[in-house]
C-alpha positions in Angstrom: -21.1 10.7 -5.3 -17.6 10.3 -7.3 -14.8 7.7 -6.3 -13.3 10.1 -4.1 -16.4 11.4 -2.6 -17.2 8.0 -1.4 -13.4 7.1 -0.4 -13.3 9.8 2.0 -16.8 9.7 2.7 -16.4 5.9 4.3 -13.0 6.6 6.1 -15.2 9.7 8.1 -18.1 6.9 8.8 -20.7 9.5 6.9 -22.9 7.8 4.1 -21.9 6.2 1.3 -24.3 4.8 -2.3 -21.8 1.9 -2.4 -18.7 0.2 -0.6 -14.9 1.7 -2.1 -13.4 -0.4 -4.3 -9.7 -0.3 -4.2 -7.7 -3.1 -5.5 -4.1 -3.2 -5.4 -2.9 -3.4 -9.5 0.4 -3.6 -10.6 1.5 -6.2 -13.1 -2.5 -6.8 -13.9 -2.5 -3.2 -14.9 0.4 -2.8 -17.3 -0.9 -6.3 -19.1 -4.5 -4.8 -19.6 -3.3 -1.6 -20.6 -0.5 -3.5 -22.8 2.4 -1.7 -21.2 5.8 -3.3 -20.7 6.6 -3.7 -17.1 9.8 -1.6 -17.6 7.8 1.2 -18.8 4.7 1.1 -16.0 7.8 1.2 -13.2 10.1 4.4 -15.2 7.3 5.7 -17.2 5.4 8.2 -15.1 2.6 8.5 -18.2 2.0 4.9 -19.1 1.7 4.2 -15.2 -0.9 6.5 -14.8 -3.0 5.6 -18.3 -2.6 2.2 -17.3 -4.1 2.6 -13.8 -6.7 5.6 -15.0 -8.0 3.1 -17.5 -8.0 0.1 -14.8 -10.4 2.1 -12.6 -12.9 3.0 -15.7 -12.8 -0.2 -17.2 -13.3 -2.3 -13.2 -15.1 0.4 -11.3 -12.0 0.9 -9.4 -12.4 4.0 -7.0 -8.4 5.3 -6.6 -5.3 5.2 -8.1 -2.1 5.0 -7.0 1.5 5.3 -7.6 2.6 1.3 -6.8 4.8 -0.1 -9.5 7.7 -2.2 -6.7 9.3 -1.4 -4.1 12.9 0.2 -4.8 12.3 3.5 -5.9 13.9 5.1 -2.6 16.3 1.9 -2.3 17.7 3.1 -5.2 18.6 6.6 -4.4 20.2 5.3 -1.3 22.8 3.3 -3.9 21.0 -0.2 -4.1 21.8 -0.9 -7.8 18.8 -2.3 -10.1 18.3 -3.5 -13.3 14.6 -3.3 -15.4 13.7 -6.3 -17.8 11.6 -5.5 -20.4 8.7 -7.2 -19.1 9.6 -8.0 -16.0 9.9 -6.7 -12.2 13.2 -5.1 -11.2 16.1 -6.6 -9.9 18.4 -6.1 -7.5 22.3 -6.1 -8.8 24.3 -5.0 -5.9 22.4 -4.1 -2.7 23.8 -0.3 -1.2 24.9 -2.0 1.8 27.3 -4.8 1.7 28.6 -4.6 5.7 27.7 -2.2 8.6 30.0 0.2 8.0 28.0 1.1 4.9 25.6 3.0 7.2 28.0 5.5 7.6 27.9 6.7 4.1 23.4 6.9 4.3 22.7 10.6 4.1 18.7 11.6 4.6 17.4 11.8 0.7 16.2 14.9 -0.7 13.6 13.6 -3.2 14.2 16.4 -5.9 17.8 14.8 -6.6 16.8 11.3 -7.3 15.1 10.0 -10.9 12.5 7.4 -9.5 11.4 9.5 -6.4 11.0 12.5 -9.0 9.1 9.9 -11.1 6.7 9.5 -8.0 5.8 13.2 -7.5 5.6 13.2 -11.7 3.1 10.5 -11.2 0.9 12.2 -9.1 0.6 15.4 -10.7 -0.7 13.5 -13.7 -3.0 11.8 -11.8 -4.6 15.5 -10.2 -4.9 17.0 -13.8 -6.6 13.9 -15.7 -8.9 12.8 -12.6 -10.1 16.3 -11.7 -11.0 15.3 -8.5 -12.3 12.3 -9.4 -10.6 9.5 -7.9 -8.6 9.3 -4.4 -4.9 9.5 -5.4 -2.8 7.4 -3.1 1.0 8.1 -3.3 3.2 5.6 -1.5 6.4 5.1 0.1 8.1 2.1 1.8 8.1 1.6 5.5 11.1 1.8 7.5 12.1 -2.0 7.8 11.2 -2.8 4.2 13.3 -0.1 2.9 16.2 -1.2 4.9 15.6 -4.7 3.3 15.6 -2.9 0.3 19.5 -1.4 0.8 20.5 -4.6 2.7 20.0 -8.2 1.7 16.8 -9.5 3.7 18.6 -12.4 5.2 21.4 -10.2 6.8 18.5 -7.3 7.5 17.0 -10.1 9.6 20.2 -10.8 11.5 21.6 -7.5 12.0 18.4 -6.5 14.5 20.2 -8.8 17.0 23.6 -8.2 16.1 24.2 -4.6 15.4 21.3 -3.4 16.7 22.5 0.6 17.0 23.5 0.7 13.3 20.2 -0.8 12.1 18.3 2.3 14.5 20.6 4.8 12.9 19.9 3.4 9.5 16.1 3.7 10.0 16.4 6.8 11.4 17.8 8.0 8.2 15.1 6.1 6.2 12.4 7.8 8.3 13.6 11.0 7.6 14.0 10.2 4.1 10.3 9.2 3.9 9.3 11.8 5.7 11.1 14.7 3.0 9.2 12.3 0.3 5.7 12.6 1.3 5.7 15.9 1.6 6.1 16.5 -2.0 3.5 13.7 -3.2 0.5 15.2 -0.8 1.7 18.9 -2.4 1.2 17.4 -5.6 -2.2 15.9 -4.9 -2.3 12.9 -3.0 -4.9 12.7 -1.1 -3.7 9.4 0.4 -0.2 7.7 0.9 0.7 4.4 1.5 3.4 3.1 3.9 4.4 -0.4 2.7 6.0 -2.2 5.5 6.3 -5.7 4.2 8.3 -7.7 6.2 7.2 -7.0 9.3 4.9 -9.6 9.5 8.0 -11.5 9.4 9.5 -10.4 12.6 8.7 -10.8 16.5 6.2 -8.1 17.9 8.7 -7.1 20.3 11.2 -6.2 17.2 8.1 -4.2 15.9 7.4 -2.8 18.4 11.5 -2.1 19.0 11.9 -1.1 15.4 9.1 -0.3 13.8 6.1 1.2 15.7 7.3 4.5 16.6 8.5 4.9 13.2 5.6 4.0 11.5 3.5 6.0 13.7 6.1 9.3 13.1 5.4 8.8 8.8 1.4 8.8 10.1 1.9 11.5 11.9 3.6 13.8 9.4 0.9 12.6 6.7 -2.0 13.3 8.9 -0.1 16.7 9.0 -0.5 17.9 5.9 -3.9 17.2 5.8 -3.8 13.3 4.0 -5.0 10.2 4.8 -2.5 7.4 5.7 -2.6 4.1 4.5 -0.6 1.2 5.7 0.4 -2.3 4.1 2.3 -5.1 5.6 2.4 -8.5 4.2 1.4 -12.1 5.4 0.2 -12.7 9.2 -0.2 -9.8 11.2 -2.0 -11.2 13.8 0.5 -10.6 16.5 1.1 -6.9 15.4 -2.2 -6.1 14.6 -3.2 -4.1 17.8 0.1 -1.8 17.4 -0.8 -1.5 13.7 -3.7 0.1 14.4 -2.5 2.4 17.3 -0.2 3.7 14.7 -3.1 5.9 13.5 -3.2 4.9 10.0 -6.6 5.6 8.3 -6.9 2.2 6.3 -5.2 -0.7 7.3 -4.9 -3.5 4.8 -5.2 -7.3 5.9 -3.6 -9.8 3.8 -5.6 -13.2 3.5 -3.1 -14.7 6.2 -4.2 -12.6 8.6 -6.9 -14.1 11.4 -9.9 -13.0 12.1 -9.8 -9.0 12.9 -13.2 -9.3 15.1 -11.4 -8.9 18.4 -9.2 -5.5 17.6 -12.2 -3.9 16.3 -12.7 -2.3 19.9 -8.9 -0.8 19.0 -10.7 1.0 15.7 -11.2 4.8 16.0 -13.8 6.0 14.1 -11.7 7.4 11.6 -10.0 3.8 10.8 -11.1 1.3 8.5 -9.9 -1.7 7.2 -9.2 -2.9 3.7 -8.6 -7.0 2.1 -8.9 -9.3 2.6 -9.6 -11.9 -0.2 -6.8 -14.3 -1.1 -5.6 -13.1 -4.8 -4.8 -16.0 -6.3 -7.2 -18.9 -4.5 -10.1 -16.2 -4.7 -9.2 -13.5 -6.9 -7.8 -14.9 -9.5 -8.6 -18.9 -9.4 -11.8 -18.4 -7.6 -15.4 -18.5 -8.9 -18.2 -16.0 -8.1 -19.7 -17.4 -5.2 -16.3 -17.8 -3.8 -15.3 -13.8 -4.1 -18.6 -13.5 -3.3 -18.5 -15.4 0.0 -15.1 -13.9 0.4 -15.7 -10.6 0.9 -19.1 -11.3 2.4 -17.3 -12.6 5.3 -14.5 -9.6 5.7 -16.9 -7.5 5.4 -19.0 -9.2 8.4 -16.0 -9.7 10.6 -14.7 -6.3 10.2 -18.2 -5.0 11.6 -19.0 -3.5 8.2 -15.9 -0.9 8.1 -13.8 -2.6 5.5 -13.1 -1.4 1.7 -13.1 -4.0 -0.7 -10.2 -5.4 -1.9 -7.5 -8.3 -2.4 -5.7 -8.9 0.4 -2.5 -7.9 -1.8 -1.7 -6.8 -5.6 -4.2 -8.8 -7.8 -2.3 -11.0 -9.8 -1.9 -10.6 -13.5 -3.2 -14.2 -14.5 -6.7 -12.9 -12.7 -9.6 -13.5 -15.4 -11.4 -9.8 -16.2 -14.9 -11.2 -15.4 -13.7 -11.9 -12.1 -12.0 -7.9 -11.1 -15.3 -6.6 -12.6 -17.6 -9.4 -10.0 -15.4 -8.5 -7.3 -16.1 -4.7 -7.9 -20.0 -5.2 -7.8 -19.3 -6.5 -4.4 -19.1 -3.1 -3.0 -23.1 -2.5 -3.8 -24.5 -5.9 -2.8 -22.5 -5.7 0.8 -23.9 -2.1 1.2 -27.4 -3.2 -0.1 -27.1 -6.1 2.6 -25.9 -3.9 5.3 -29.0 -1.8 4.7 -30.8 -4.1 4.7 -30.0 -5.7 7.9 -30.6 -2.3 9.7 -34.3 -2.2 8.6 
């Protein structure tokens, strides 16, 4: 059974010879591969050997197209910079008052570098893995990508105060997204990922206002096309949880913030599982073995046993190797002890 094989084979609840291993690497990526940050992010063929050798050298069991967040913020006029060795940064944000909006027109991926760059990504990926590996392609969730155009701090405020631009904005975001995943899941993505990371920052009657039908139109369209959708959202989603998961995404990642997820798991469809949640830098990275170990030991219990292995978020790039490659041996002592306990 191949990585992909046994991706799939998990999210349909058939048999699997070991748990999926799917850590988030970005910045811990480039540095083991020794790529400048600059180039992993605009570099569609240095992101992909970086993250093709990550999953030989750490038993990794996917790949996927996550470098930060402002690829589509950027065709929509948010101006960046790239340090060498750095993450991007944000120079002048596309929309500086509400009347801004005006001006958003729904992208059309083909015109725009970095969303070409995606789509560029994952062809590479579908001719080196042959199959091999699940190819994940991403793009950012409705309120994140608006925080992406519009300073956070004024996103934040502008849900109460100018509520009917901020809709028409996301509408135009959806959309956008939408005309964007098409072309990654034609090019071989056998996954994408909906990064939605400041929701866990707002009420879950703004979510569910804002958000949930928006998220659950992008899961829709995916499942369409005949991929699996993945969704991320950062910090404590506790209160959101239960909509999260009526969104219909295949795997639903839980950050380490996030309480226990024993009581939704009557919400779970078959066809759902979750993926997390170890802290990355108390466990991950700082941790020793029998801490990861007792980490994932207990996500794995509380999510009933349907839960990939993995970091709550991107594994940091300060995280010893030893303690990736302990984490990824995880994913055959937690099936060994699930077998075990059905004897």
């Amino acid at each position: 059974m191949n990585s992909l094989e046994r991706s799939i084979a998990f999210i349909e609840g058939s048999a699997v010879d070991r748990i999926p291993f799917h850590p988030i690497l970005m910045r811990f990526a480039a540095l083991h591969a020794g790529v400048r940050y600059r180039d992993f992010c605009l570099n569609p063929a240095q992101k992909c050997m970086a993250n093709i050798r990550c999953a030989a050298d750490f038993g990794s069991d996917w790949v996927n197209t996550m470098s930060d967040p402002w690829a589509e913020a950027e065709a929509f006029g948010t101006i960046l910079s790239y340090p060498e060795d750095e993450l991007p940064k944000v120079e002048q944000y596309a929309i500086k008052e509400m009347a801004d909006i005006n001006r958003l027109e729904v992208l059309r991926p083909g015109d725009h570098r970095r969303m070409r760059t995606r789509v560029e990504e994952i062809e590479i990926y579908s001719r080196e893995t042959a199959g091999r590996l699940l190819i994940c392609g991403w793009v950012e969730g409705p309120l994140a990508a608006y925080c992406d155009i519009r300073d956070i701090s004024m996103a934040m405020t502008d849900m109460y105060e100018y509520p009917d631009q901020v809709h028409k904005a996301l509408d135009i975001i959806t959309e956008s997204a939408v005309a964007f995943i098409t072309p990654q899941v034609m090019a071989g993505a056998h996954c994408i990922g909906i990064g939605d990371s400041v929701c866990s920052l707002i009420s879950p009657e703004l979510y569910t206002e804002f958000c949930f039908d928006r998220e659950k139109q992008l899961v829709d369209h995916i499942h369409s096309l005949g991929a699996y959708a993945k969704i991320h959202i950062c910090g404590n989603i506790s209160a959101i949880l239960p909509e999260v998961i009526r969104t219909g995404a295949d795997i639903i990642d839980i950050d380490h913030r996030t309480g226990p997820v024993t009581d939704v798991l009557n919400l779970m469809s078959p066809r759902q599982v979750f993926s997390g949640k170890s802290d990355p830098v108390s466990m991950v990275q700082d941790g020793n073995r029998e801490m990861i170990s007792n980490s994932c030991r207990d996500f794995f219990r509380e999510a009933g046993g349907r839960a990939i292995i993995s970091a709550g978020c991107e594994v940091t790039p300060g995280t010893p190797v030893e303690n990736l490659r302990f984490m990824y041996t995880m994913s055959v002592e937690l099936l060994r002890d699930a077998q075990k306990g059905k004897r």
